[in-house]
Backbone bond lengths (Angstrom), bond angles and torsions (degrees), N, CA, C in turn:
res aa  C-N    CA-C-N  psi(-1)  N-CA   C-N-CA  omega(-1)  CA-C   N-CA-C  phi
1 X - - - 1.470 - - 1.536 111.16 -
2 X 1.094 117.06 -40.88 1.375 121.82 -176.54 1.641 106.32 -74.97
3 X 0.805 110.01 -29.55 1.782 114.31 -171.54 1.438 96.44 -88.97
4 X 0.772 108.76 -36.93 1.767 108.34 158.50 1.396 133.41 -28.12
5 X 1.791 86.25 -65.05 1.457 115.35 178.96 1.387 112.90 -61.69
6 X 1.528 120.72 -25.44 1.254 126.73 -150.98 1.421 94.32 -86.16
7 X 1.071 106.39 -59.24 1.636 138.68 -166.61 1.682 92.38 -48.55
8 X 1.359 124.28 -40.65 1.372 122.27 -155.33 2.023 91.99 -86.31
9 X 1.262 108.36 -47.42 1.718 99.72 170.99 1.519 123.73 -62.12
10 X 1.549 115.32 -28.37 1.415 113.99 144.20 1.988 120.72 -35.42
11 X 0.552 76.29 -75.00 1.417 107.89 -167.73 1.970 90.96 -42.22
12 X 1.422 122.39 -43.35 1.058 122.36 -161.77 1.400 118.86 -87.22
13 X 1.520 89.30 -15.39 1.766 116.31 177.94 1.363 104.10 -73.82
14 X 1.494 120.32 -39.88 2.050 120.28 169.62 1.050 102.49 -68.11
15 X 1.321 137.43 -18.87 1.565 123.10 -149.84 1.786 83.50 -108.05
16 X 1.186 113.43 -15.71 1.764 102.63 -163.86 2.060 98.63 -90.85
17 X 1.479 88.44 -37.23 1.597 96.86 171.50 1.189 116.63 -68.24
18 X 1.417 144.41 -20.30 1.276 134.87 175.99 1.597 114.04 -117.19
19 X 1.279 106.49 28.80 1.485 136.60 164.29 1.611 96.04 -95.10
20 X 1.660 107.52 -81.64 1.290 106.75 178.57 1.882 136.18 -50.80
21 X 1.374 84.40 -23.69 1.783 80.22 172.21 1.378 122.35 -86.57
22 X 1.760 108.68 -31.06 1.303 133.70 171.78 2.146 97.24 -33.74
23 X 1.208 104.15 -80.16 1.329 127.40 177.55 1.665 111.00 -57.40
24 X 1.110 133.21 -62.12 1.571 139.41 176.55 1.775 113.23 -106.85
25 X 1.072 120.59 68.08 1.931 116.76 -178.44 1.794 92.46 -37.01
26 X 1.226 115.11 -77.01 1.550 103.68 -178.03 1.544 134.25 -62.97
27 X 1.768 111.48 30.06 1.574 117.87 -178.13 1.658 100.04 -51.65
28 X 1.032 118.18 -75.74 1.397 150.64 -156.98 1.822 83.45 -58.25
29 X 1.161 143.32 -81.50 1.171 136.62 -156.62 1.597 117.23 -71.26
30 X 0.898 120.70 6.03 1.452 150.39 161.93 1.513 127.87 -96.27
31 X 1.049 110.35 -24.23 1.420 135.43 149.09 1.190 130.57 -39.25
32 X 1.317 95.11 -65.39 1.639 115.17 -172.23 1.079 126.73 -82.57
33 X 1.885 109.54 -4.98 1.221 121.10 -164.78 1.705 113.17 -76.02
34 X 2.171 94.78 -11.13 1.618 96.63 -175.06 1.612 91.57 131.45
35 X 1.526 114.13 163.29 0.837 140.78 -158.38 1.763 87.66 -118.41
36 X 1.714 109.80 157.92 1.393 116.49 143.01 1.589 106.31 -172.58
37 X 1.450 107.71 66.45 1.252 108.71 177.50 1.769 127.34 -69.91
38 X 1.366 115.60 153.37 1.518 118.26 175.01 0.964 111.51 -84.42
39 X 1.847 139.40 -9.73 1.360 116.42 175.45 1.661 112.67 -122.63
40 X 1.138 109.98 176.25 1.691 113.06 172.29 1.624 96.29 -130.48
41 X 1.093 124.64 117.18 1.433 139.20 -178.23 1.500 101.88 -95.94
42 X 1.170 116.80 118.81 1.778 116.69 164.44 1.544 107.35 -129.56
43 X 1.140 116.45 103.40 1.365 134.28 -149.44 1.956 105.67 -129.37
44 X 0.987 137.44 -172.90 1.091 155.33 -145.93 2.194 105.45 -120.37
45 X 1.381 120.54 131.65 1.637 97.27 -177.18 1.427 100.97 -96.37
46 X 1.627 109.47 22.59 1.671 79.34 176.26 1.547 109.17 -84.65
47 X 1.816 97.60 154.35 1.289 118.15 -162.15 1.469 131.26 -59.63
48 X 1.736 97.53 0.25 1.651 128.22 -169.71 1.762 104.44 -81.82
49 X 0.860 98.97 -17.12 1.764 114.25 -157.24 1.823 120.34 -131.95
50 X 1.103 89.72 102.64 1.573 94.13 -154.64 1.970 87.31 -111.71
51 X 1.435 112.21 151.95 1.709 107.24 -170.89 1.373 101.58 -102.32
52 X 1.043 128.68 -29.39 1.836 119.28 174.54 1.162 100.57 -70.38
53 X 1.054 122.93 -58.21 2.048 121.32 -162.32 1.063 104.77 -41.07
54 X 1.918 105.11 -49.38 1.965 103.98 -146.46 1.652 83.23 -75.59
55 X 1.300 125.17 -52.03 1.526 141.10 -173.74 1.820 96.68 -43.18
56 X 0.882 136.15 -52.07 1.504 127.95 -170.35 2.013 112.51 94.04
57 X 1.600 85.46 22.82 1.911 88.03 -159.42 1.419 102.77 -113.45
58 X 1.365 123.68 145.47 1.653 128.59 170.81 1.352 103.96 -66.99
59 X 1.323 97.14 170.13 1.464 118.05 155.62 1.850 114.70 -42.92
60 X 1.410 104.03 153.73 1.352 103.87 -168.31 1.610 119.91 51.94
61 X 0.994 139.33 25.99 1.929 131.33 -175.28 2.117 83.45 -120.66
62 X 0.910 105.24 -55.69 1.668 106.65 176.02 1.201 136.31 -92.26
63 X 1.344 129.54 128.28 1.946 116.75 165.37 1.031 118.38 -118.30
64 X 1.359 112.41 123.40 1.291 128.65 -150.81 1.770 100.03 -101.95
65 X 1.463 84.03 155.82 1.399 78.09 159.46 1.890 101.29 -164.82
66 X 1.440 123.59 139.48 1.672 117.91 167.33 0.595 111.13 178.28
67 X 1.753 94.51 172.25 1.793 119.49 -144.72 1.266 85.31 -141.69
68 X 1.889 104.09 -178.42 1.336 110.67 172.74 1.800 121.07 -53.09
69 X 1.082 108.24 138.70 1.722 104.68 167.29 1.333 108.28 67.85
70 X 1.279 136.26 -4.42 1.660 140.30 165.15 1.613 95.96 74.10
71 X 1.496 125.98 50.32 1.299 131.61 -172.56 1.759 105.10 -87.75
72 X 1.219 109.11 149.26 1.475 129.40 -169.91 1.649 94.10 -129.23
73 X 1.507 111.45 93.29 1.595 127.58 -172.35 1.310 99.46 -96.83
74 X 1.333 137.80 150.04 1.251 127.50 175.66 1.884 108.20 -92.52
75 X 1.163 86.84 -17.68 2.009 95.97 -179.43 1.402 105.15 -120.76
76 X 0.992 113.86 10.15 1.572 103.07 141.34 1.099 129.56 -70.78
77 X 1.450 125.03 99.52 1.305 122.12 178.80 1.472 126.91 -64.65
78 X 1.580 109.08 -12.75 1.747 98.11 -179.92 1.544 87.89 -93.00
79 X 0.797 160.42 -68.48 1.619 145.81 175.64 1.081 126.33 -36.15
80 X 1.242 128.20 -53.61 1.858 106.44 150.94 1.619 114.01 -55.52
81 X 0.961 129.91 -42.13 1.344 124.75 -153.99 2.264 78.02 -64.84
82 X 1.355 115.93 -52.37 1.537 112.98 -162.97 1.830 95.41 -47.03
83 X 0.798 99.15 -65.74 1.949 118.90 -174.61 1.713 97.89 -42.54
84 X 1.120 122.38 -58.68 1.239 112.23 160.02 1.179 147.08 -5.52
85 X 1.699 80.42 -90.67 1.756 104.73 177.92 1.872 114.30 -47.73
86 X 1.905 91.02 -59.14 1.332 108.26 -177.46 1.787 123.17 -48.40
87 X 1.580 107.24 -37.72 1.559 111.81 177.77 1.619 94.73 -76.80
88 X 0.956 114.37 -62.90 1.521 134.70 -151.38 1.852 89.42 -45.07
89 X 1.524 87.55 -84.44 1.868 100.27 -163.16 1.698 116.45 -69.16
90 X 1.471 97.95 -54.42 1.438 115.86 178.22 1.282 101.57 -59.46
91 X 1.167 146.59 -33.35 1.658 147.25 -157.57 1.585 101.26 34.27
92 X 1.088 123.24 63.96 1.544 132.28 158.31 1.075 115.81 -49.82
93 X 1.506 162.77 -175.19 1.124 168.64 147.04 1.237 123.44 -108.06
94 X 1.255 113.38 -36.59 1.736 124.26 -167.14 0.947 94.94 -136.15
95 X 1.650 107.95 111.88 1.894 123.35 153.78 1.322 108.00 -87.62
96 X 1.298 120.88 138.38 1.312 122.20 170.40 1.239 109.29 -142.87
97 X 1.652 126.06 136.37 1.184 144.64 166.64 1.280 117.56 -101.67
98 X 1.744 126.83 121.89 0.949 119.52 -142.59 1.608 92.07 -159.67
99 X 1.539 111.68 96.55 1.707 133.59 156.55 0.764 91.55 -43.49
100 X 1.874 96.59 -177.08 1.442 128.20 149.11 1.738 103.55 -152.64
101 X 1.282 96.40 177.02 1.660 111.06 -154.26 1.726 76.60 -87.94
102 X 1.568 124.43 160.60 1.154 151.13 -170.21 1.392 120.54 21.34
103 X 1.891 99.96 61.39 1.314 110.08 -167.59 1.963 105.44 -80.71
104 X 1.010 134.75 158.80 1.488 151.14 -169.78 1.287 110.42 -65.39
105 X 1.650 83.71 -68.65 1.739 108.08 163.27 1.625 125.26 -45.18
106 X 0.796 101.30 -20.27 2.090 98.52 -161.24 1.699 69.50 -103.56
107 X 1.459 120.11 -65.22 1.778 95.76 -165.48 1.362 114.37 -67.85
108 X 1.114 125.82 -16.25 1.706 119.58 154.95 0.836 117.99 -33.26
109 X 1.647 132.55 -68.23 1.103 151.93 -159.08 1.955 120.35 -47.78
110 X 1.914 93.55 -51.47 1.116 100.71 -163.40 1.605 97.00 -101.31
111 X 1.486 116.96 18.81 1.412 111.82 154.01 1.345 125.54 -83.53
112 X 1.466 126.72 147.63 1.739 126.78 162.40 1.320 148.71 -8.32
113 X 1.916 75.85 -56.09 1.745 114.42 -153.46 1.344 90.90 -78.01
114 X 1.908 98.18 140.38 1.594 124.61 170.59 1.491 114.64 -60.48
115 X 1.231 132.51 103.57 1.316 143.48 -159.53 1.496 117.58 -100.27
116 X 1.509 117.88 -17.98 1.597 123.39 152.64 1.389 83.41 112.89
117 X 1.237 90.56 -133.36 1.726 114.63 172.68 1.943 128.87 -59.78
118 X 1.599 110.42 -10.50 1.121 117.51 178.86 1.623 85.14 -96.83
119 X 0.962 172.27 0.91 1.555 160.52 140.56 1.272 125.60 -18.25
120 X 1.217 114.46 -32.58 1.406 110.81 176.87 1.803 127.67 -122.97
121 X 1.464 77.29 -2.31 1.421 103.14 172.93 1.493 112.92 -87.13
122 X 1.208 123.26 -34.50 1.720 147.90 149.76 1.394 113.14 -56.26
123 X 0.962 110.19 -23.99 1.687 111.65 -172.82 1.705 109.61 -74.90
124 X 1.180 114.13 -27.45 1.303 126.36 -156.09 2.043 90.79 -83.80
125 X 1.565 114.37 -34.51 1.462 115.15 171.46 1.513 112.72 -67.04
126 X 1.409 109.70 -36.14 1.491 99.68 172.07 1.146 128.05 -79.21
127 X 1.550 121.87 -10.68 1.236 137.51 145.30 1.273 125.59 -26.12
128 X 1.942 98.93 -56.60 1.878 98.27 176.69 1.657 97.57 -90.29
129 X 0.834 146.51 -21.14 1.737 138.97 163.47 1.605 98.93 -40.28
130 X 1.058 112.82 -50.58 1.985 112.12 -159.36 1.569 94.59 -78.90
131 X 1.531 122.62 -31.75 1.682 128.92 179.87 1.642 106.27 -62.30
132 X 1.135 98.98 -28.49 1.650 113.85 -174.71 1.490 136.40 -118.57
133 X 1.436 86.85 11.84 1.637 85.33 -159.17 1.894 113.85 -89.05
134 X 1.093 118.87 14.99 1.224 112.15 145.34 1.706 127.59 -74.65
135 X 1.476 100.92 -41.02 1.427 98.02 -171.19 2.179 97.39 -69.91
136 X 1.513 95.83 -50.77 1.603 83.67 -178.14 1.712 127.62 -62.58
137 X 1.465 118.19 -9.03 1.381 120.90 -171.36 1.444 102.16 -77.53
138 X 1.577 107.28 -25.91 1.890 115.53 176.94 1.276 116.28 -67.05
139 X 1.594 112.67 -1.79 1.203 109.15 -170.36 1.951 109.99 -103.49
140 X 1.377 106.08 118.47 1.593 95.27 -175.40 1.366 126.25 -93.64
141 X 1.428 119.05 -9.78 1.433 108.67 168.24 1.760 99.73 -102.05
142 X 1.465 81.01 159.17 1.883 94.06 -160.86 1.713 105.14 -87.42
143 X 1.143 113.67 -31.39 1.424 118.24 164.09 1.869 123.21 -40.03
144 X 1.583 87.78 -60.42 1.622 98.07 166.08 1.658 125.00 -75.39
145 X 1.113 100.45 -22.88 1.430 102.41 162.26 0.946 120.35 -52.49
146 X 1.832 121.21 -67.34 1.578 117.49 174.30 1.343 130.51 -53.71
147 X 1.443 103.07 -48.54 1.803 116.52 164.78 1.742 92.94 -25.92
148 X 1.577 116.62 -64.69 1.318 97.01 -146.23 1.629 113.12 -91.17
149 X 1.570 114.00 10.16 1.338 125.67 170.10 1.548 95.54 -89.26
150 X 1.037 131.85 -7.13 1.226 107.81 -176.03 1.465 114.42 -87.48
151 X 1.878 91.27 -33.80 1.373 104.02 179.49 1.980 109.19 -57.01
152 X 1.534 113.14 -49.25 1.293 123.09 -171.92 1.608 97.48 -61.70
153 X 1.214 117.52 -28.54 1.964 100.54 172.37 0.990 107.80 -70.96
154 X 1.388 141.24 -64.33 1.105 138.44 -170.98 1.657 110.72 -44.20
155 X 1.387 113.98 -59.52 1.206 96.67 164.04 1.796 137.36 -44.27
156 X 1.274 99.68 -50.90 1.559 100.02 167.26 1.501 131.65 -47.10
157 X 1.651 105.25 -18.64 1.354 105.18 -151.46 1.809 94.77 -95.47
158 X 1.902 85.26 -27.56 1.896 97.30 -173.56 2.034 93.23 -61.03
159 X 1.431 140.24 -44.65 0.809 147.31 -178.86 1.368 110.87 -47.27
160 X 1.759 112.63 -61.56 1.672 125.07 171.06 2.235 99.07 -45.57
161 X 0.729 126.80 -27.17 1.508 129.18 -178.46 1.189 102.81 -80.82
162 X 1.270 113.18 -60.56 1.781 108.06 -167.92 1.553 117.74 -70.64
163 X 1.838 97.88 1.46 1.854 93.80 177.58 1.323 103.98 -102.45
164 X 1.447 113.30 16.58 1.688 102.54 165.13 1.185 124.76 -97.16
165 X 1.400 110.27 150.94 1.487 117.62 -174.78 1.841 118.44 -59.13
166 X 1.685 117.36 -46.48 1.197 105.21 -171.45 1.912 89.38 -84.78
167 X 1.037 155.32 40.33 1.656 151.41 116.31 1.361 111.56 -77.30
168 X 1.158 142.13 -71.51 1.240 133.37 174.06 1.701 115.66 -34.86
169 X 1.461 110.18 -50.02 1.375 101.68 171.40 1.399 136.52 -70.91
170 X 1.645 110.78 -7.67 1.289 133.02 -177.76 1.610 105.35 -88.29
171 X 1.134 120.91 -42.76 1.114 144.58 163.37 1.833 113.13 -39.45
172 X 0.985 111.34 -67.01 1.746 111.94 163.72 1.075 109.38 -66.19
173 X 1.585 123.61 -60.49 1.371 101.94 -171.77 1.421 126.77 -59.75
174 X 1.612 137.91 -41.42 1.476 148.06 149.48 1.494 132.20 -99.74
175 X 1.438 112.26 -1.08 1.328 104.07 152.84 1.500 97.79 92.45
176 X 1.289 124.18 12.72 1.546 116.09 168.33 0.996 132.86 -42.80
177 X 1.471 132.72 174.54 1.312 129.93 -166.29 1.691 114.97 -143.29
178 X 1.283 112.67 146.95 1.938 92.11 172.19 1.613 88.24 -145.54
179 X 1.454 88.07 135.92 1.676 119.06 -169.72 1.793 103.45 -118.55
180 X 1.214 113.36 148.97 1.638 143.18 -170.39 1.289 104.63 -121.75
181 X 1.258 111.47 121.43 1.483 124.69 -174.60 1.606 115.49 -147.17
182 X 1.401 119.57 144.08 1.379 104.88 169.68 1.523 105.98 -142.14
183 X 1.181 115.15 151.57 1.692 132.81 -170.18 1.611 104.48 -103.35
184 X 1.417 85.41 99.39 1.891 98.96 176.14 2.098 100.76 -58.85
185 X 1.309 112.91 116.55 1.451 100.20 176.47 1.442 111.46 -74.35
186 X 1.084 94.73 -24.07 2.022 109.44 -160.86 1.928 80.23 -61.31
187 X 1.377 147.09 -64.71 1.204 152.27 -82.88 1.942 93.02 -148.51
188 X 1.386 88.37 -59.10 1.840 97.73 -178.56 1.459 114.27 82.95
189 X 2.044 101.58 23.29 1.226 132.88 -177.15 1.896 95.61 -93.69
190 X 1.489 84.73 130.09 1.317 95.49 159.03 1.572 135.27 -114.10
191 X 1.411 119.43 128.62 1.875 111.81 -142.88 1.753 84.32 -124.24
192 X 1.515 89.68 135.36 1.486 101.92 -179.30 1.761 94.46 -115.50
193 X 1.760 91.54 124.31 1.964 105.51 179.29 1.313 98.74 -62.60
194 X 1.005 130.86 -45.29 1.511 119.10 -156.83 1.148 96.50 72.03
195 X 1.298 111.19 87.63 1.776 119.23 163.84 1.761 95.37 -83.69
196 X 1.249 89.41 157.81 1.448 111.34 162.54 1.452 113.64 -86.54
197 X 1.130 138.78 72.61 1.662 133.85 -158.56 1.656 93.91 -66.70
198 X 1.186 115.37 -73.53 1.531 127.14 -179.15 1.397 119.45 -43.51
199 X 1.491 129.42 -33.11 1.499 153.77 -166.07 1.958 98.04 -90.20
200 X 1.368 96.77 -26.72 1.547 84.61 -172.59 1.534 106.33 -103.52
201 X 1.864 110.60 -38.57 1.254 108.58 158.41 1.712 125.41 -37.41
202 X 1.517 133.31 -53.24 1.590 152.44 -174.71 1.816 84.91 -53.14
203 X 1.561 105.33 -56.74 1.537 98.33 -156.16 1.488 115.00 -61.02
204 X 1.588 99.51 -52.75 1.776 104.48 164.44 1.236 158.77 -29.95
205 X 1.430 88.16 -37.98 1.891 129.91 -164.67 1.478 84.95 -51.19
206 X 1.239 121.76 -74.31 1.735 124.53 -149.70 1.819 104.70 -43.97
207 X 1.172 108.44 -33.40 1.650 120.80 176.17 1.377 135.55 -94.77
208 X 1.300 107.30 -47.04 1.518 115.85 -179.34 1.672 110.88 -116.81
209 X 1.450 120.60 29.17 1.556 140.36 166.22 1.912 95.75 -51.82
210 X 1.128 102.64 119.38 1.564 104.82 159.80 1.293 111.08 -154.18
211 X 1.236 110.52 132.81 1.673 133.17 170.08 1.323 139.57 -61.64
């Protein structure tokens, strides 16, 4: 059964290549020539939520990168190292962190249960629960509750971005931007927060200012 399965994504990989050449003969050799996308996507890995599809973008236009809950760790080294590369080399313009409504992760988080190795990686969601938890404790159905923790991570996480040094410096030098978004699954709607990029940068400065 499984070799089955395998055989059939084989199979989908010829059918996707002679789609693409059908339509572009030089897809593939154009490809290779390099990447120089405008966005950095840090998004969520559940398997519901894919960043080109919902985005409407080919190969090479985005660089993606995600983990559970679309978290922005400051010692995570493969997430800075992504944010990095992408400001640094790629000179991207638009970071965007981008939930979704009835994520695993966010209700992980605000469950009990001993979770092993996701414990401290979860901890960082209850982090923005305790940042927020007046406005979310007002909230009485539990559905909308999470909806709107998901929204408040995402926001937090666009914040965890704007306290790094190579964004702030990208930021003066070209004026980049980092945007908060979340992908309604129920809908296949995509909702832009309207972060305050500039409003949160002014507020920060006095603390997390780096040169």
């Amino acid at each position: 059964m499984a070799s089955h399965y395998l055989d059939k994504i084989f199979d989908n990989n010829k059918n996707w290549i002679e789609d693409k050449l059908s339509l572009q003969p030089n897809y593939f050799n154009d490809l290779g020539k390099g990447q120089k996308p405008e966005f950095l996507y840090i998004g969520c890995s559940d398997s519901r939520v894919t960043a080109e599809e919902l985005m409407g973008l080919n190969p090479g236009e985005v660089f993606v990168h995600r983990n559970i809950a679309n978290m922005v760790i400051n010692i995570d080294l493969n997430t800075m190292s992504v944010v990095e590369y992408a400001v640094e080399h790629l000179k991207v313009n638009h970071l965007v962190v981008c939930g979704h409504y009835a994520c695993g992760g966010v209700m992980a988080a605000m469950q009990s249960a001993d979770l092993g190795i996701l414990n401290p990686w979860l901890r960082c969601i209850r982090d923005v629960y305790r940042l927020h938890k007046d406005e979310l404790n007002d909230i009485e159905n539990e559905e909308k509750k999470y909806d709107r923790l998901v929204e408040l991570n995402v926001q937090e996480q666009c914040v965890n971005l704007i306290k790094t040094a190579v964004v702030q410096k990208a930021y003066r030098q070209r004026e980049l931007t980092v945007h908060g978004w979340v992908f309604d699954v129920h809908s296949g709607k995509l909702i832009d927060l309207n972060i305050d990029f500039e409003g949160i940068l002014k507020e920060i400065m006095e603390i997390y200012h780096l040169d």
